[in-house]
N, C-alpha and C positions, 0 to 999 in steps of 0.2 A: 703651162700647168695652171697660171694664177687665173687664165683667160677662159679654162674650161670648167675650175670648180667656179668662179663667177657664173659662168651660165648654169649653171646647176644650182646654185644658189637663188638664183633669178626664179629658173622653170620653177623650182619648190615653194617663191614665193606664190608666184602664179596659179599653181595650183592650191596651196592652200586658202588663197584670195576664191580661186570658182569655189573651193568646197564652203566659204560661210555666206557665198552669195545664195548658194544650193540651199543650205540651210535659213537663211534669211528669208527664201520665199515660203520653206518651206512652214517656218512658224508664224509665218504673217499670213498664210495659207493664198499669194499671192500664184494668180494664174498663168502669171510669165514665168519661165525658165530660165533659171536662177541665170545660167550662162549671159543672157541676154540681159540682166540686169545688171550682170558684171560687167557688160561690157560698155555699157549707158555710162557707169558708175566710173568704171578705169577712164574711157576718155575723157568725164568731166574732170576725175583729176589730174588727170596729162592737160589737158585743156587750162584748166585754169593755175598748173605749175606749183600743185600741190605736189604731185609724183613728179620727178625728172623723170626724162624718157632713159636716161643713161640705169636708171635704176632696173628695168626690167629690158631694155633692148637688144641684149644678149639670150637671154631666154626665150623672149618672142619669135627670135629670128628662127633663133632654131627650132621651136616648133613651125615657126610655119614652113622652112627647111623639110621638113616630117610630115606634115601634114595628109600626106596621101596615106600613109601606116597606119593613119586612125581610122581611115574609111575601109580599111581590110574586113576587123569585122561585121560592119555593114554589108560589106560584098556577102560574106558568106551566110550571115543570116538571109538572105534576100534566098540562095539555093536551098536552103532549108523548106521555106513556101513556095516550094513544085507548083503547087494545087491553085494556089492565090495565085501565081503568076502565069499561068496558062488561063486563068480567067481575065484576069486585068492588066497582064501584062501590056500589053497594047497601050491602054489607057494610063497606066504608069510610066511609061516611056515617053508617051506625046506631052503629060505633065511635067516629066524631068525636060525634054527638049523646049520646052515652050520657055518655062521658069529659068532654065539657064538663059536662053536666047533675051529674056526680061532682064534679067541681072547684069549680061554683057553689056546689053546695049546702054543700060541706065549705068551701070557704073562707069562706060568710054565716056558716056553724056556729061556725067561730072565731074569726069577727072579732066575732059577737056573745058570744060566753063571755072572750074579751078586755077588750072592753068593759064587761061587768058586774063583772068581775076588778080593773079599772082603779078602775071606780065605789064598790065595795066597799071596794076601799083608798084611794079620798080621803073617801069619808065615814069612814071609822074614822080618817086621819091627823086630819081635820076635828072629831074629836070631843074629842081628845086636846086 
């Protein structure tokens, strides 16, 4: 019980954090999305151990646990535009398949140069 209103307490942080990053862009009339600035913002202070990860890593998880529940109304808005997507559909698709295939390969790219990076530096700690 104490481990599920913690995550609920977390997600509420979470959310209330997107909503004044939302807001932040909004009144600095900043052309990035708010989201993306929160999230520049959260890892810098995860990063530099302003935030403990322990403070939101319950909430996160579960959202991204969820994750696919958000793209539902995406889904349905997309049937909505019949008309758009029997024009562009094609070219909409070849964009979604391209940008994923971009994303995969560059995100495998960095998580294995991460990992050899990691590796590298416990065998050197390791040797010492």
């Amino acid at each position: 019980m104490k481990k599920m209103l913690l995550t609920v307490i977390q997600i509420a942080l979470l959310f209330i954090f997107a909503r004044l990053m939302n807001l932040l862009t909004a009144v600095l009339h900043i052309n990035i999305p708010g989201s993306i600035i929160g999230i520049v913002i959260l890892f810098t202070l995860l990063h530099f151990k302003i935030i403990k990860l322990e403070w939101i890593e319950l909430g996160a998880v579960w959202l991204l646990g969820e994750l696919l529940l958000f793209f539902i109304p995406s889904a349905v808005g997309v049937i909505e535009y019949g008309d758009i997507m029997s024009k562009f559909g094609v070219s909409i698709l070849l964009v979604v398949v391209i940008s994923t295939f971009v994303v995969m390969v560059s995100t495998g790219t960095l998580t294995q140069l991460i990992a050899k990076r990691k590796e590298r530096k416990n065998t050197c700690s390791s040797e010492l």
